[in-house]
C-alpha positions, -999 to 999 in steps of 0.1 A, spaced: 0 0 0 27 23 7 45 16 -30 12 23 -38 4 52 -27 40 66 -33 31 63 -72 -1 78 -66 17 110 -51 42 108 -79 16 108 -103 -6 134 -87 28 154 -84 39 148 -115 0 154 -137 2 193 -112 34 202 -125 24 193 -163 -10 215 -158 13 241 -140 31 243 -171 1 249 -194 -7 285 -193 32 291 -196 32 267 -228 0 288 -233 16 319 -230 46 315 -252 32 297 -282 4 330 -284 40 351 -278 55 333 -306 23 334 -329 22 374 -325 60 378 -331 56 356 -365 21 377 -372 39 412 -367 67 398 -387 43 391 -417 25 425 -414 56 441 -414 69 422 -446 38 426 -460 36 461 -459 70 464 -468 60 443 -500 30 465 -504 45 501 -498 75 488 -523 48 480 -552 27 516 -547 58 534 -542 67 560 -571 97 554 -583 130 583 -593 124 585 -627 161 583 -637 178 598 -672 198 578 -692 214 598 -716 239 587 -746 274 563 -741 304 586 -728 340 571 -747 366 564 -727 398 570 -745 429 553 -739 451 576 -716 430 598 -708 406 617 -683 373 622 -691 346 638 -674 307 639 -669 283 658 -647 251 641 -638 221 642 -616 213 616 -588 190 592 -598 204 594 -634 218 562 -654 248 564 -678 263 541 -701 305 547 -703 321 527 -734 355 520 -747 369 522 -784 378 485 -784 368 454 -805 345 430 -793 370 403 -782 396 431 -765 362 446 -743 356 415 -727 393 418 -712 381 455 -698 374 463 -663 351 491 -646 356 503 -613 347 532 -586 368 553 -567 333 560 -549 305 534 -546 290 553 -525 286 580 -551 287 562 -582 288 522 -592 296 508 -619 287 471 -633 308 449 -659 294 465 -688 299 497 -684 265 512 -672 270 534 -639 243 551 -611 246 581 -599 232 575 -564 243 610 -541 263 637 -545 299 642 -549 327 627 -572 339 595 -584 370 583 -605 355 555 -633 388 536 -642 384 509 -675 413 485 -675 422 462 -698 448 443 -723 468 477 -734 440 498 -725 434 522 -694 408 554 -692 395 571 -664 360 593 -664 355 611 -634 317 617 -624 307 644 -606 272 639 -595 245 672 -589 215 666 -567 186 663 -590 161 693 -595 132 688 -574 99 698 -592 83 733 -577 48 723 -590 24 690 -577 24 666 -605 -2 663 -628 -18 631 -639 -35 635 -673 -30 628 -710 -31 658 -722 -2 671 -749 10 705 -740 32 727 -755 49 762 -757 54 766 -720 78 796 -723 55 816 -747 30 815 -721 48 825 -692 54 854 -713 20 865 -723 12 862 -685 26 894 -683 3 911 -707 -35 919 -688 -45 936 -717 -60 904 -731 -70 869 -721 -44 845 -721 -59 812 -740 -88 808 -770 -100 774 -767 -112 757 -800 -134 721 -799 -132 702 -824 -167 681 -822 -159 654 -853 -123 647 -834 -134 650 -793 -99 670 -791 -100 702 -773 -68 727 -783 -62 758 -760 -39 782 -776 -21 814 -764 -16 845 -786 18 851 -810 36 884 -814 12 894 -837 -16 887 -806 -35 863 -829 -43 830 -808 -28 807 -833 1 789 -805 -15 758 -794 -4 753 -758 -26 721 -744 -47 694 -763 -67 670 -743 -91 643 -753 -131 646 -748 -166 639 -758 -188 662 -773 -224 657 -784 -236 625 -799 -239 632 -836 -280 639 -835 -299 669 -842 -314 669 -803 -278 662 -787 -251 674 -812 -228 705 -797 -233 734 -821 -207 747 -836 -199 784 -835 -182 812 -817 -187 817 -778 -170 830 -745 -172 819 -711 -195 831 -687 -199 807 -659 -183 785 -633 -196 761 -608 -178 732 -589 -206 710 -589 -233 715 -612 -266 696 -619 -268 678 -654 -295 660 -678 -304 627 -662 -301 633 -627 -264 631 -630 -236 659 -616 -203 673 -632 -175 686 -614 -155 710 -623 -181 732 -646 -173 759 -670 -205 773 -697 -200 786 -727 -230 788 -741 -263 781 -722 -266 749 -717 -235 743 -733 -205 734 -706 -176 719 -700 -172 694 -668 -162 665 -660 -177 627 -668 -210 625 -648 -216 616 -610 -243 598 -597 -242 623 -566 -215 655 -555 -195 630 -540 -159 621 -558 -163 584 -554 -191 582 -576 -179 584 -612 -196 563 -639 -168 545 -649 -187 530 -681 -193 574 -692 -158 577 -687 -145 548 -710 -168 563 -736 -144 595 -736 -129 597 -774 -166 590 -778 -194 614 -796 -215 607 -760 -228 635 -745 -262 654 -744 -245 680 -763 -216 693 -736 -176 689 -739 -168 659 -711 -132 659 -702 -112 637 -675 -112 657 -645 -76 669 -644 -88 687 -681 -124 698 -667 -100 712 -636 -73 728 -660 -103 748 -679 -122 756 -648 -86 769 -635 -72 789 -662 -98 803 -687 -109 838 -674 -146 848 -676 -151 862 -716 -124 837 -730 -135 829 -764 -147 795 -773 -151 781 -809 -164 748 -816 -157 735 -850 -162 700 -870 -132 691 -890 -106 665 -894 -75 657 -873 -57 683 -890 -71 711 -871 -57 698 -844 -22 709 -841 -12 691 -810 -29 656 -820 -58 638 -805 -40 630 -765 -54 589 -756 -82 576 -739 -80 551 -709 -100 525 -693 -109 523 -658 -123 495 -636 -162 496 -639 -163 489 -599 -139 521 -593 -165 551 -591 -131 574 -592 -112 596 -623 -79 587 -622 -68 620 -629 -87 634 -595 -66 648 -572 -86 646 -542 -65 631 -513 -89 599 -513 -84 590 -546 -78 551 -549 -60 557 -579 -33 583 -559 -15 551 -548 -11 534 -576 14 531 -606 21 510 -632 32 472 -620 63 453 -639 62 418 -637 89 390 -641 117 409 -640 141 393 -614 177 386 -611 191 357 -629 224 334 -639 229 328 -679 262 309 -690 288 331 -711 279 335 -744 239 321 -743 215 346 -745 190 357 -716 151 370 -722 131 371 -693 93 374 -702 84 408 -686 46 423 -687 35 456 -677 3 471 -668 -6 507 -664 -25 528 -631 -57 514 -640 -45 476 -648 -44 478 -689 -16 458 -703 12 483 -718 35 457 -724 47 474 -756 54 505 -736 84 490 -717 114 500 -723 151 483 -712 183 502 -702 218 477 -696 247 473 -712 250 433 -712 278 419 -724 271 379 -727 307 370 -738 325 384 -708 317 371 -677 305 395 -646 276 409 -637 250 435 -650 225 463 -638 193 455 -661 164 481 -657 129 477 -670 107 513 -672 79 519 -683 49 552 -682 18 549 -688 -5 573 -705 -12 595 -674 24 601 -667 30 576 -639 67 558 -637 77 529 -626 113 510 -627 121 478 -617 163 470 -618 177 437 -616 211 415 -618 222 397 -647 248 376 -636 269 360 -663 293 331 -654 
C-alpha cells in the first residue's frame, strides 16, 4: 500500500506540475504566434509600400567614350543612369574592367553602365589588355519639381511663350477651340502678332452624340460661368463646370451624386466617344485645367473638321475599372487611384552561361491595370561573352504620366 500510494503521489505530483506548465506553454506559443504575425504584417507592408511606391524617374542619356590615356569627365544628376564605353573590339572589351573610386557615389557594373546615387565625385577607371581610361563623375543633386504633378494625357506645349504673355493683362491668355468630329480640345495662347494661333494644351473629350437633339453646335462663344458641382441631364452631376454657351459646358464625366467616389466609370471609358447630351466631357484633371485657367469672356469656338485642325494631336483615352467610381486624374487626397502606378512583372535577377543569351518574359500594366507591355522599355549594357555581372532596368509610363522602374542583376558566369 505504501509503494502504492508513493506512485499515486508521484503521479498526482507529476499530472500538477504538467497542468502548471500549461498556461506558460499557453503563453509563449500566443508570444511566438504574435511575433511571427507582426513579422508578416511588417513584410507585407513592406512588400505592399515597395509596389505603390513612385519610383525616381532616372535619365539615361547617350554612351560617354573612354579613350585610352585619358581623363574624361561627366556631370550628372542623382538618380540618373549612364552608359560609359570604350573604343575596343569585341574580343579586347571583354578583357576591360570598370571600377569606382566612390560606390557610394557612383557604381559601376561589368558593362559599363553606372548610377549616380548622391552627391559628390567618383573616379571610373576601365582597365584592360593595353587599355586604361579614367572618367570622373561628378554627381549634382537632381532638380526637385516646384509644381504638384499632374496626372493626365493631355499634350502640352509652348510653356515659355505662355509664361510670357502672362505678363500682358490687356487680353485673355488662352482661345479654346473644340473640335466636335475629333473630341480634341486645343487651347492656344496669342503670337507676337496677338492672334491665338500657338496651341499650348490638347486634351481628349466627348462632345455631343452626332444627332440633331444632342449634337454640340458649332460656333463662336465665350465663357460666362463656373460652378464646382453643377446639376446635369439625367439626374447626374459634373465637377469642375465651366459654360459657354447656355446649356453648353464643360465638366467632368458624370456623377451619380457631388461625391468624388461616384464616377460612372462606363461614361468615362466612352471618352474619345461622340457621348454627351451636347456638352464637352473631359477627365477631370482637363475639366479642372479649364475651370482653372480660362478667365470669364475667353472665347470658345467649336468646329467639326478632321485631325488636321488639331495641331497638337488627339491625347489617348484610358480604361478604368467599372467597380472604381473614381477619375484617375482626380486629385482629391482619397483617390484610390493616388496610390497606384504601373506594375512590372517577371523581372528578377538571374544566372545565364557566357555567351547564351538571356530574355526574361516581362509584362507591364498601367495605373488602371491595362496591359502596356509594348510600352516597356530596357536600359543595360550586357555583355554575354564576358563574364561578370550586369544592372538590367525595365521602365515603363503609362499614358497619365506615372513611372515605374524595376532594376535587376544579370549575372553572367
Amino acid at each position: 500500500m505504501k509503494v502504492i500510494r508513493k506512485r499515486r503521489r508521484r503521479s498526482v505530483s507529476r499530472y500538477n506540475q504538467k497542468r502548471s506548465r500549461v498556461p506558460l506553454i499557453i503563453a509563449m506559443t500566443f508570444c511566438a504566434m504574435v511575433l511571427v504575425l507582426g513579422v508578416c504584417t511588417l513584410c507585407f507592408k513592406f512588400l505592399s509600400n515597395s509596389e505603390k511606391a513612385p519610383v525616381i524617374n532616372i535619365a539615361p542619356s547617350e554612351p560617354c567614350v573612354i579613350e585610352n590615356g585619358e581623363n574624361t569627365s561627366l556631370i550628372i544628376s542623382t538618380g540618373e543612369i549612364h552608359i560609359l564605353t570604350v573604343p575596343l573590339e569585341d574580343d579586347e572589351l571583354d578583357k576591360v574592367s570598370f571600377n569606382s573610386s566612390d560606390e557610394a557615389v557612383v557604381t559601376v557594373d561589368s558593362g559599363g553602365r553606372i548610377d549616380a546615387l548622391k552627391e559628390g565625385e567618383a573616379v571610373i577607371t576601365a582597365l584592360g589588355k593595353d587599355f586604361s581610361g579614367q572618367c570622373t563623375v561628378t554627381v549634382k543633386k537632381a532638380q526637385e519639381e516646384t509644381t504638384p504633378k499632374e496626372y493626365t494625357t493631355a499634350y502640352t506645349a509652348n510653356p515659355d511663350i505662355v509664361e510670357k504673355n502672362k505678363d500682358d493683362a490687356s487680353k485673355n491668355l488662352y482661345s479654346v477651340t473644340v473640335n466636335r468630329r475629333t473630341n480634341t480640345v486645343t487651347v492656344y495662347t496669342y503670337d507676337e502678332n496677338g492672334d491665338y494661333v500657338v496651341p499650348v494644351r490638347a486634351m481628349v473629350s466627348s462632345c455631343g452624340e452626332p444627332n440633331e437633339e444632342n449634337i454640340t453646335p458649332t460656333g463662336t462663344y465665350s465663357v460666362y460661368f463656373k460652378e464646382y458641382w453643377h446639376a446635369l441631364y439625367g439626374d447626374v452631376y459634373g465637377k469642375y463646370v465651366t459654360g459657354f454657351s447656355g446649356p453648353y459646358l464643360f465638366h467632368s464625366v458624370p456623377y451619380l451624386q457631388t461625391e468624388s467616389y461616384t464616377l460612372k466609370p462606363t461614361e468615362f471609358n466612352k471618352l474619345g466617344e461622340n457621348a454627351s447630351q451636347g456638352c464637352v466631357r473631359l477627365m477631370i484633371a482637363d475639366a479642372k485645367w479649364i475651370y482653372d485657367n480660362l478667365d470669364m469672356s475667353t472665347e470658345v469656338i467649336v468646329i467639326d473638321a478632321d485631325s488636321k485642325k488639331d495641331p497638337l494631336g488627339t491625347p489617348p483615352t484610358i480604361k478604368v475599372d467599372d467597380s472604381i467610381g473614381w477619375d484617375p486624374t482626380d486629385p482629391h487626397n482619397k483617390n484610390v487611384y493616388n496610390d497606384r502606378y504601373p506594375v512590372i512583372s517577371g523581372a528578377k535577377d538571374i544566372t545565364v552561361e557566357k555567351d547564351s543569351d538571356f530574355d526574361m518574359k516581362v509584362t507591364a500594366v498601367d495605373t488602371c491595370s491595362n496591359d502596356i507591355t509594348d510600352k516597356i522599355t530596357v536600359f543595360s549594357n550586357v555583355i554575354t561573352s564576358k563574364v561578370g555581372e550586369y544592372k538590367v532596368t525595365y521602365s515603363v509610363t503609362d499614358d497619365l504620366g506615372k513611372n515605374t522602374q524595376v532594376t535587376v542583376t544579370v549575372t553572367v558566369k
